[in-house]
C-alpha positions in Angstrom: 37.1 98.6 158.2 39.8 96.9 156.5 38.7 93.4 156.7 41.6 91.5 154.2 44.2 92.2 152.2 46.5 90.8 149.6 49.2 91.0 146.8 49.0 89.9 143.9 50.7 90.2 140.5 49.5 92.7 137.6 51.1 90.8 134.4 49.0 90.6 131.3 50.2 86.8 130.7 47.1 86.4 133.2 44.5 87.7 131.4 42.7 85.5 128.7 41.9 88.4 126.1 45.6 88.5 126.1 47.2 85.4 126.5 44.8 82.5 126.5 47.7 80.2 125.5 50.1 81.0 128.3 47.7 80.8 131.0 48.5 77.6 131.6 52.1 77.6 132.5 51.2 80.0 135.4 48.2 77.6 136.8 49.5 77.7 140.4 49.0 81.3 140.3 46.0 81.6 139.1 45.0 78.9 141.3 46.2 80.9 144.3 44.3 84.2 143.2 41.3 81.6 142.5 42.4 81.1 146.1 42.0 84.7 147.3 39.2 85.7 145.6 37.7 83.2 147.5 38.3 84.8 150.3 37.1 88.4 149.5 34.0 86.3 148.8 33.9 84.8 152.3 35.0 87.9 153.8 31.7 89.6 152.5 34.0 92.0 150.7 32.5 95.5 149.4 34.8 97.7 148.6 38.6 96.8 146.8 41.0 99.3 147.3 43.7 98.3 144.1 47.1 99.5 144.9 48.6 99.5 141.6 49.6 101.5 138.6 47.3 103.2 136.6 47.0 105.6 133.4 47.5 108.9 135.4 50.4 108.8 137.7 53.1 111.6 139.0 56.5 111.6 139.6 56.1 113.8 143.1 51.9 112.8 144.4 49.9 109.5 145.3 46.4 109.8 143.6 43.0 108.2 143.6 40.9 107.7 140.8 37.3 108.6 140.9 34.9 107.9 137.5 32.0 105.9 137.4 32.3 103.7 135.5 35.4 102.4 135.0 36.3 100.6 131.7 39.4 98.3 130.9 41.7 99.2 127.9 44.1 96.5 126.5 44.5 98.1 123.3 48.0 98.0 123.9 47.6 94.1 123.8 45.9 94.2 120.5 42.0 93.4 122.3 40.5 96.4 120.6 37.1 96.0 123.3 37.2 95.1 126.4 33.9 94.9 128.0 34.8 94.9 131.9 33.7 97.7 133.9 33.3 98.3 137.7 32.0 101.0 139.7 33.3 103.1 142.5 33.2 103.6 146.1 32.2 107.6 145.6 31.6 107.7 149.2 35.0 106.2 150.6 36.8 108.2 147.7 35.4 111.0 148.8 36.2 111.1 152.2 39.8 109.6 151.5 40.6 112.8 149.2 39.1 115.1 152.4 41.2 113.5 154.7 44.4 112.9 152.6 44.4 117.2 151.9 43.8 118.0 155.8 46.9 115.4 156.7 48.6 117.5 153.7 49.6 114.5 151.6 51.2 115.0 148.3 47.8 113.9 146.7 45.9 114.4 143.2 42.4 113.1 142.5 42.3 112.3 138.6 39.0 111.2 137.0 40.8 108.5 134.7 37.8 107.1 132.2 40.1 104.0 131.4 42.2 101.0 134.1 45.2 99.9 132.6 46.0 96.0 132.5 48.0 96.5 136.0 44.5 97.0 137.4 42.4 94.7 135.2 44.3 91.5 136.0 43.9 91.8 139.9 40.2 92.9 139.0 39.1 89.6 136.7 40.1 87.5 139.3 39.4 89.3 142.6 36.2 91.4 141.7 34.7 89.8 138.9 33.1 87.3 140.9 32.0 90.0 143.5 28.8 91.6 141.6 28.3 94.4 143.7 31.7 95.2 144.9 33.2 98.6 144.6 36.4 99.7 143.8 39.0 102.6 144.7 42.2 102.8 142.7 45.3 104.7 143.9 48.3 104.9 142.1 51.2 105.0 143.8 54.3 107.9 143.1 58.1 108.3 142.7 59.0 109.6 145.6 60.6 107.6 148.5 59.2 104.4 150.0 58.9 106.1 153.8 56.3 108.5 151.9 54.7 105.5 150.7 54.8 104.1 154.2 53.5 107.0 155.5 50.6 107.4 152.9 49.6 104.1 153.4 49.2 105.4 157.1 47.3 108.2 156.1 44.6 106.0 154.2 44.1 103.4 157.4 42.7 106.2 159.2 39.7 106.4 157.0 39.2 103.0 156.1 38.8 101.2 159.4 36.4 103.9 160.4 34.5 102.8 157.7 31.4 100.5 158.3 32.0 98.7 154.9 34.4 95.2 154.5 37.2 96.6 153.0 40.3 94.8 151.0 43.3 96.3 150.4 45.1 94.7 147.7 48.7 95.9 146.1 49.1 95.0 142.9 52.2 94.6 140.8 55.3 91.9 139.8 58.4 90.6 141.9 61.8 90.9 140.1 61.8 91.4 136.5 66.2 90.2 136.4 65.8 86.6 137.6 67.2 84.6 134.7 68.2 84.8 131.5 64.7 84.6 129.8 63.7 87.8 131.6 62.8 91.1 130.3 66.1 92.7 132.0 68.8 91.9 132.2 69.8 89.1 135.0 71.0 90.0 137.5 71.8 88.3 141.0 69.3 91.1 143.0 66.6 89.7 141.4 66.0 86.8 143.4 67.9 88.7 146.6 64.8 91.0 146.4 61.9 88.6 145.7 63.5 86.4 148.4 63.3 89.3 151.1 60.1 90.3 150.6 58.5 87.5 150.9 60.8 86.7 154.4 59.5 90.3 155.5 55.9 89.5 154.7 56.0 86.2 156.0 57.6 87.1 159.5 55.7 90.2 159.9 58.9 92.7 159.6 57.7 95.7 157.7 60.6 97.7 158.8 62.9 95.4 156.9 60.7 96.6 153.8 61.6 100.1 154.1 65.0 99.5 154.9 65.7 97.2 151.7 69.0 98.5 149.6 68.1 101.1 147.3 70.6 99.2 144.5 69.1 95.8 145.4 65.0 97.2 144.4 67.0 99.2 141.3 68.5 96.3 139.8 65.6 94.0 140.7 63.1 96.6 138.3 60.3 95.5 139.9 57.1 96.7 140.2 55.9 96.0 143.9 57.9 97.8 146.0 55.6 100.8 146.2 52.3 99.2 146.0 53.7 97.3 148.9 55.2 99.9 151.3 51.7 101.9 150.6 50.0 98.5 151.8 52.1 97.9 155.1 51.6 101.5 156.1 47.9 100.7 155.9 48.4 97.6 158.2 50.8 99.4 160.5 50.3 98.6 164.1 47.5 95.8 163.3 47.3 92.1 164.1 47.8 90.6 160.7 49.4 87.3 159.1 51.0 87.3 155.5 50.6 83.6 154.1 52.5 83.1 150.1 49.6 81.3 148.5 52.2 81.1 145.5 55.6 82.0 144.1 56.8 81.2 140.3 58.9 82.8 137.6 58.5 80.6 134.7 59.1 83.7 132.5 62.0 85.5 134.0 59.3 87.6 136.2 58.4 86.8 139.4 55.0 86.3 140.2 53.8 86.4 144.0 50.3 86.1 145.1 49.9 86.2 149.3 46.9 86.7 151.3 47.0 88.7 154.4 44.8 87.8 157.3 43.5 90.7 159.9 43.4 89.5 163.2 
């Protein structure tokens, strides 16, 4: 059963292979995912499903990765080895790919060796310290974000019948146009979009999510929208409480990490 979930951001800034000397200046986010890793530990978490981007993803189908093991690549980053791996939930995967094809969801199953760093920052923090945890990750698509909604649906069917602890976690940045520094262009829908999200999460108003102006999540370029609708759709009709463990854009990006409590 789904047990807790959580967003959290995906930049490389947070990982220590990458930038060791940057970590610093984002210390109250790290802190708060020090925060929620904390709580997949009390939670007796076994199994994080990672909502996030990954190496293999289509422009028209959600899909799940399933290899055992999988390894980290930061090449990109200039860390030539990684030596992170974690291992999957074969069982849940399994039975999430029979039921996504019966429900006829636009779905592929890829068998991606590699995670990209929008999976290995959430991972170091979250399931690092979780020895025997297991992992499913599902990349999210291009197509609109009721059919991410409606996905995330789909997948809460299987995993609160489930007998395992389960955390859902969506993984991916806020606005990337919130000053000057950024890595856009500024632009005022920056902070109009990480402001409504977090008032939507925090007041428990996922229908605000999927109503957001198109223009406002364009000219934000951000990279939580989707990882997000999929995660409310999981959550949909559940007793749950979103709580911002921390907000900070020291960088031009905005960073949010929240925890989400199921009741």
């Amino acid at each position: 059963m789904i047990t807790l979930a959580g967003i959290t951001p995906h930049s490389p800034l947070l990982l220590p292979e990458v930038h060791s000397e940057r970590i610093s200046i984002l210390e109250q986010t790290t802190r708060a995912l020090d925060a929620l890793s904390h709580s997949l530990y009390a939670a007796k978490i076994e199994t994080i499903v990672l909502i996030s981007e990954h190496p293999t993803r289509y422009k028209t189908s959600f899909s799940v990765n399933m290899h055992d093991p999988y390894t980290i690549d930061l090449r990109e980053f200039g860390v030539p080895h990684c030596h992170h791996s974690y291992k999957p939930d074969l069982q849940l995967i399994d039975k999430l790919q029979r039921h996504l094809r019966r429900e006829d969801q636009p779905f592929s199953l890829t068998t991606d060796t590699n995670l990209s760093f929008a999976a290995a920052t959430p991972l170091h923090y979250l399931a690092t310290p979780l020895k025997k945890v297991r992992i499913v990750p599902i990349t999210y698509s291009e197509l609109d974000v009721k059919a991410h909604f409606k996905f995330g649906q789909s997948l809460q069917d299987v995993l609160m019948q489930s007998d395992k602890r389960i955390a859902v976690i969506a993984a991916g940045d806020m606005s990337h146009t919130l000053s000057e520094d950024s890595p856009a262009a500024h632009h005022v829908s920056g902070e109009e979009y990480d402001t409504a999200m977090q008032h939507a999460l925090v007041h428990g108003r996922p229908e605000d999510v999927l109503n957001f102006k198109q223009s406002m999540v364009t000219e934000a370029q951000e990279t939580s929208y989707r990882p997000i609708s999929i995660l409310l759709g999981a959550l949909d009709d559940m007793h749950y409480k979103a709580k911002v463990l921390s907000y900070e854009h020291p960088f031009g990006v905005g960073y949010l990490t929240a925890e989400i409590e199921i009741h």
